[in-house]
Backbone bond lengths (Angstrom), bond angles and torsions (degrees), N, CA, C in turn:
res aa  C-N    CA-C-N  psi(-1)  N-CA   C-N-CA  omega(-1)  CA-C   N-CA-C  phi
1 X - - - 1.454 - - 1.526 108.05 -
2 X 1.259 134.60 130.59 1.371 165.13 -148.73 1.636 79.52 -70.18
3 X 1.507 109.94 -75.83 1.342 116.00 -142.47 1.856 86.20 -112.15
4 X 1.238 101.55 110.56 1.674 117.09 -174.46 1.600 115.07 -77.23
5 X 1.516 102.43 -26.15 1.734 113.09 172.56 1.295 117.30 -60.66
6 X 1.083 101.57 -51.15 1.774 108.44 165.37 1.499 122.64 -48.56
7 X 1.161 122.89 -60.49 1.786 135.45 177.24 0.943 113.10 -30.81
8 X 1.293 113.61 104.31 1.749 133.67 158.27 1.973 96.35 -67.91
9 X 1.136 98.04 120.32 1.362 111.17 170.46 1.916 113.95 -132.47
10 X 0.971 92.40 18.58 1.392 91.54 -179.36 2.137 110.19 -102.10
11 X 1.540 115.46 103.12 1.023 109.16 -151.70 1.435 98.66 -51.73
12 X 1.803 151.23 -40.22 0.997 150.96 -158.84 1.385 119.81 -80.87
13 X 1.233 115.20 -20.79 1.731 122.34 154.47 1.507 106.95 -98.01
14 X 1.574 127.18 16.58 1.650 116.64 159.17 1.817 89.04 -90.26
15 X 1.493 116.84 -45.59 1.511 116.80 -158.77 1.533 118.19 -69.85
16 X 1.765 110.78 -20.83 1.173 123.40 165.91 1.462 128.91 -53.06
17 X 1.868 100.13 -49.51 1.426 114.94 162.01 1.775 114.12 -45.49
18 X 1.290 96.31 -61.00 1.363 88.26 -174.17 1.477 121.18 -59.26
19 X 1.834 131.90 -54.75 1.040 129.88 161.13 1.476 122.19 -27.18
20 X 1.501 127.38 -41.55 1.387 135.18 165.59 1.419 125.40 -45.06
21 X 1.622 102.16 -36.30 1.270 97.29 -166.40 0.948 142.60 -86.04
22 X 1.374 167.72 137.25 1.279 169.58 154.41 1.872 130.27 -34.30
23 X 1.605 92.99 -34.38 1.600 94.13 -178.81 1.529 84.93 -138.45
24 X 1.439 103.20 164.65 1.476 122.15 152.76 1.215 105.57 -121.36
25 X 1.429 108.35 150.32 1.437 111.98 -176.12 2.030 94.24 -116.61
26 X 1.408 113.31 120.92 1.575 111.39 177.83 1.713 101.61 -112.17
27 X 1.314 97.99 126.74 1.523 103.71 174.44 2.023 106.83 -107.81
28 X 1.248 95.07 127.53 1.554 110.39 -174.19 1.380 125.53 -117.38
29 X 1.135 130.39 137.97 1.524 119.15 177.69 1.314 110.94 -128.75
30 X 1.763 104.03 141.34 1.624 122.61 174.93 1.623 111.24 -110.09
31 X 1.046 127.29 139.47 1.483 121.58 175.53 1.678 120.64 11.66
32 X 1.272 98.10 58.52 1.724 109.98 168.34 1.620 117.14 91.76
33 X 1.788 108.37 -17.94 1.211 126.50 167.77 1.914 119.74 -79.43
34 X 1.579 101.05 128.25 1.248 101.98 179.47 1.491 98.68 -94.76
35 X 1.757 97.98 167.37 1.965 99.54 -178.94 1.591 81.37 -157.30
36 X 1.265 114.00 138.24 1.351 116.05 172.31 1.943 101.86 -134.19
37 X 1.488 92.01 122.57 1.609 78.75 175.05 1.676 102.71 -142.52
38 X 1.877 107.84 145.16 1.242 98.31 171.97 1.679 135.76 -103.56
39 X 1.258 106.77 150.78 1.494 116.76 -155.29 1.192 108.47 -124.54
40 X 1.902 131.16 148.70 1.162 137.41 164.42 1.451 103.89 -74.39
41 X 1.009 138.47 142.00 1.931 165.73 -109.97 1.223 98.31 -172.26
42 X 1.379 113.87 145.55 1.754 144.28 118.85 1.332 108.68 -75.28
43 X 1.298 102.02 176.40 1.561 131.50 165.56 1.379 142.99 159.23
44 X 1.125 99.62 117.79 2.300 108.68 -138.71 1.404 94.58 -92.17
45 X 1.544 132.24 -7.55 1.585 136.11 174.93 1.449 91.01 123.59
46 X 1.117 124.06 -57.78 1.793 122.07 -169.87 1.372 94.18 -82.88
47 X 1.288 141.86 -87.11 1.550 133.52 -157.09 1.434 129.06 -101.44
48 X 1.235 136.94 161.12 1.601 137.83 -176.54 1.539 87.76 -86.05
49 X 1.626 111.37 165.77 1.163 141.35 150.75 1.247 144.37 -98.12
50 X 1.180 149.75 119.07 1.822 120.53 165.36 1.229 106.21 -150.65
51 X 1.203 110.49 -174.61 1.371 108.97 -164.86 1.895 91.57 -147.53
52 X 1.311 125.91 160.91 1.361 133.56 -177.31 1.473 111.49 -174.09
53 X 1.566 102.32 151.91 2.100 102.07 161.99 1.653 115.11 -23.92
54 X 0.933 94.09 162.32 2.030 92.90 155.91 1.131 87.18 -94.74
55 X 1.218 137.55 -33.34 1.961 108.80 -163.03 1.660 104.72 -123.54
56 X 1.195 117.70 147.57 1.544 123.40 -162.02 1.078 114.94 142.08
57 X 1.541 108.60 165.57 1.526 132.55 170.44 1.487 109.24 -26.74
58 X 1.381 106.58 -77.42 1.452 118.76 178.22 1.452 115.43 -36.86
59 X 1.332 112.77 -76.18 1.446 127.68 170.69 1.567 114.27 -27.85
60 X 1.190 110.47 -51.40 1.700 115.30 -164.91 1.684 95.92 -89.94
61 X 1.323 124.18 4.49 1.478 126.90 -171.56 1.520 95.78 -106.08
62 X 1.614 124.87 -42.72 1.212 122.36 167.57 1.176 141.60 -74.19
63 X 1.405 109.07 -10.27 1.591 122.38 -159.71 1.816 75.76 -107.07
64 X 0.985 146.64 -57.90 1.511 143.02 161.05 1.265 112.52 -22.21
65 X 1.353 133.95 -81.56 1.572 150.63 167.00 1.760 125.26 -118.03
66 X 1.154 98.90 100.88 1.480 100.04 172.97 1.572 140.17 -59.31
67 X 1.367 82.84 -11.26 1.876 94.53 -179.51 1.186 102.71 -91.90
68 X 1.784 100.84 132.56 1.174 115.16 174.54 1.746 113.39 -133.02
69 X 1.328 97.70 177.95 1.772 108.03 169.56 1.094 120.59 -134.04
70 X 1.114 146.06 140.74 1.483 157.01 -140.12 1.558 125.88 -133.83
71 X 1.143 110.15 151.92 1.836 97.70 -173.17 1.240 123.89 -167.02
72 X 1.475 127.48 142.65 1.597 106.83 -147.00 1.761 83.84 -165.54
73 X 0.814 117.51 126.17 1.541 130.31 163.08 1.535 117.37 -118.68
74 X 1.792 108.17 159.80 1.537 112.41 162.78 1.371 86.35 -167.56
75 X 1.684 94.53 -179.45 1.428 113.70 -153.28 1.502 136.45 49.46
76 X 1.237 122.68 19.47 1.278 135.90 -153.41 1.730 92.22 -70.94
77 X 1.131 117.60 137.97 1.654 121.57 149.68 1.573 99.48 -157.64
78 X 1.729 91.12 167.33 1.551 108.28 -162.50 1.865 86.07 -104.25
79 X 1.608 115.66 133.65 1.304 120.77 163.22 1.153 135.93 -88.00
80 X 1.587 128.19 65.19 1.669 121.20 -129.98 1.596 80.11 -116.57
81 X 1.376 135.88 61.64 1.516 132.17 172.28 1.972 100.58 -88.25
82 X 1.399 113.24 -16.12 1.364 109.46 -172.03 1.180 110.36 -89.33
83 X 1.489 130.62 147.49 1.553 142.94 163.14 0.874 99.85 -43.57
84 X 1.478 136.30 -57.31 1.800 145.77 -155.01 1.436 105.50 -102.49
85 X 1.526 102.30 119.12 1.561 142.21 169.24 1.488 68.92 -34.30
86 X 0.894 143.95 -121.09 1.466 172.15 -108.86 1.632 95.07 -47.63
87 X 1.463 119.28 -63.22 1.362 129.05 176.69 1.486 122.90 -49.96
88 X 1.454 96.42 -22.05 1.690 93.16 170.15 1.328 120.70 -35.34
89 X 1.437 116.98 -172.69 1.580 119.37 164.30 1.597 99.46 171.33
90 X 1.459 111.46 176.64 0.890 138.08 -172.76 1.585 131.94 -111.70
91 X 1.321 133.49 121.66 1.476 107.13 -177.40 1.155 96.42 -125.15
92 X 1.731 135.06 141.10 1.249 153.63 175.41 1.446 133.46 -153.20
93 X 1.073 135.59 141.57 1.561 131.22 143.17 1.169 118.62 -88.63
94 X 1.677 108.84 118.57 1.760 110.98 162.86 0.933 142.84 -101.19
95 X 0.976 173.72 169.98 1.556 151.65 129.34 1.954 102.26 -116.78
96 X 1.276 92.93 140.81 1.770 115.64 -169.18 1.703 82.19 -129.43
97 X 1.453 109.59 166.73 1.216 127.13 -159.67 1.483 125.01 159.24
98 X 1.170 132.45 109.19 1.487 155.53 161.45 1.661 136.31 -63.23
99 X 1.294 119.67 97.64 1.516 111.41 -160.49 1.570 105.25 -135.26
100 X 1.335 124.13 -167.43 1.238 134.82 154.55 1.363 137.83 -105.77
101 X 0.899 136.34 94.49 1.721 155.57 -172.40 1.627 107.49 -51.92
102 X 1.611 118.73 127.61 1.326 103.58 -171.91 1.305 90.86 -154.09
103 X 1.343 131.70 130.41 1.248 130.81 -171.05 1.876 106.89 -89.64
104 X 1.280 110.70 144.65 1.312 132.05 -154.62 1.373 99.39 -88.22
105 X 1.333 142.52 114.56 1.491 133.47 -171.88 1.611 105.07 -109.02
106 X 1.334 116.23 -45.32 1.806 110.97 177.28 1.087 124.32 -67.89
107 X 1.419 113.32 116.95 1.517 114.38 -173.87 1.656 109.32 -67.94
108 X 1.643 140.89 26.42 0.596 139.06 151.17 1.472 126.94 -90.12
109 X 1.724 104.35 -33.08 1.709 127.35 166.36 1.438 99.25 -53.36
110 X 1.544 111.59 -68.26 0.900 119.51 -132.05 2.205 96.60 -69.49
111 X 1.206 109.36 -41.41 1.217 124.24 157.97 1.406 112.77 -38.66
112 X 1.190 120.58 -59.30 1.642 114.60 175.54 1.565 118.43 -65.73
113 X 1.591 118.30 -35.95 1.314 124.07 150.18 1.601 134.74 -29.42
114 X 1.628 107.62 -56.44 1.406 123.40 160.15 1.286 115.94 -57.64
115 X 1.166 137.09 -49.92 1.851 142.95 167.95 1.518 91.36 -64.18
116 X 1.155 152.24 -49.58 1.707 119.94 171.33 1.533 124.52 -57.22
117 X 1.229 91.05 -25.42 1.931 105.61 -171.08 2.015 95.14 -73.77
118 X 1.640 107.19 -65.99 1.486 111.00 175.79 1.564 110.23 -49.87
119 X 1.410 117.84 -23.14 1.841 107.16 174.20 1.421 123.04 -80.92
120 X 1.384 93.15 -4.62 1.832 101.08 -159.55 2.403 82.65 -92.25
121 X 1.088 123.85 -1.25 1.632 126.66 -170.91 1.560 103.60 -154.84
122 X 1.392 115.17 18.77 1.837 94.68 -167.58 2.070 86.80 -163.57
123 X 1.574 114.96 134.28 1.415 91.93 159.67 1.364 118.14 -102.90
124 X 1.410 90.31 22.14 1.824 90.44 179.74 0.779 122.62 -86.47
125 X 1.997 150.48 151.71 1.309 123.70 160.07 1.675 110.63 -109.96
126 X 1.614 87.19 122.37 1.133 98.45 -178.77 1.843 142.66 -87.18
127 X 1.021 130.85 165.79 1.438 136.66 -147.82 1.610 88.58 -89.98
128 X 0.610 147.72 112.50 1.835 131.99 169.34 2.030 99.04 -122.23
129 X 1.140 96.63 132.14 1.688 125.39 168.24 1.484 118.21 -30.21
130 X 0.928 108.03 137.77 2.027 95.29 -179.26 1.481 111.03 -91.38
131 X 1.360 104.78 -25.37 1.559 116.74 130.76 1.168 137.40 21.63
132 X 1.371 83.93 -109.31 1.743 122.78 169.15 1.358 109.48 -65.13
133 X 1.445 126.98 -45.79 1.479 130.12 -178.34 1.561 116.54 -63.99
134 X 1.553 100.58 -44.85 1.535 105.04 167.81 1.671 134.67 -57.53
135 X 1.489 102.33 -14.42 1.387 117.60 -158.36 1.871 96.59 -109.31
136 X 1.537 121.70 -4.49 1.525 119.73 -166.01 1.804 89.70 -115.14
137 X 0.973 93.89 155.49 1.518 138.42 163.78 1.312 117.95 -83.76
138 X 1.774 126.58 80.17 1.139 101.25 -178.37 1.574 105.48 -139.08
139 X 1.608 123.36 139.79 1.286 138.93 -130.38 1.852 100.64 -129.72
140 X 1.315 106.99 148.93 1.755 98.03 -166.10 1.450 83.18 -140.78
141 X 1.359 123.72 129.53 1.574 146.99 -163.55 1.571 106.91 -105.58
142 X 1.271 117.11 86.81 1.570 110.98 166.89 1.129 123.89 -84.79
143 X 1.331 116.17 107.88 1.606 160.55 -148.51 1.443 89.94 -67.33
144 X 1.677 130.58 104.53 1.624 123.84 164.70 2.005 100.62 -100.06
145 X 1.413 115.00 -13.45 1.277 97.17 176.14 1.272 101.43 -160.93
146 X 1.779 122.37 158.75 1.375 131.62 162.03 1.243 102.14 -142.38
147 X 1.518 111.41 171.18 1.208 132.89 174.56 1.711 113.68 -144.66
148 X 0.846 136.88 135.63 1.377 146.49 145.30 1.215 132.62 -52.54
149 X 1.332 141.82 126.63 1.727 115.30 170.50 1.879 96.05 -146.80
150 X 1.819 114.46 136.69 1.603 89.57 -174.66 2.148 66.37 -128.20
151 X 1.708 95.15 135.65 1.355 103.16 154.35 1.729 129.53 -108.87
């Protein structure tokens, strides 16, 4: 990181960010094309969660290349107390991060996958359909890097 003052390096205020957050943002690439889209998440401390169609953008972006990067902010506000455009600024916590994407095939995983995703917005654990579980797409991200950044 450019600017080292900034760097959250403390892994338990990177994992906080993430527990906080609301969306993940996953950026993916297909034959030279980027696609960034954001998604509701799990996350058990070691790996991401998600869930998607079997067939789609996403899908046909992962089954192409599995490496992805990840992205998750909070606290964001704009500091506009200065006269000068210029003086503006920004205040945030981020965390960015690089892993491997692997689609979940046991409907027993993949079931325990969905109860990390429903814990990351719900403290309930919920009953979900084998159904419904059989019919989703859902993918578990082993995390090779993060970073922190608060501006």
């Amino acid at each position: 990181m450019k600017r080292s003052e900034k760097e959250i390096s403390d892994i338990d205020a990177i994992k906080d960010i993430i527990h906080r957050s609301e969306v993940m943002r996953l950026g993916l690439c297909k034959e030279g094309m980027p696609y960034v889209v954001p998604l509701s998440f799990g996350y058990d401390g070691n790996k991401l969660f998600f869930h998607c169609a079997k067939e789609g953008m996403k899908t046909d972006y992962l089954n192409a290349n599995n490496k992805v990067c990840f992205e998750f902010e909070q606290d964001v506000a704009i500091d506009s107390k200065e006269k000068s455009a210029c003086a503006w600024g920004m205040h945030f916590k981020s965390v960015i991060g690089f892993g491997v994407a692997e689609e979940i095939m046991d409907a027993v995983s993949k079931n325990n996958a969905l109860q990390v995703i429903m814990s990351q917005y719900s403290d309930k654990e919920w009953e979900l359909p084998e159904k419904a579980v059989a019919a989703t797409s859902v993918w578990a991200i082993s995390i090779e890097s993060m970073t922190g950044k608060q501006g």
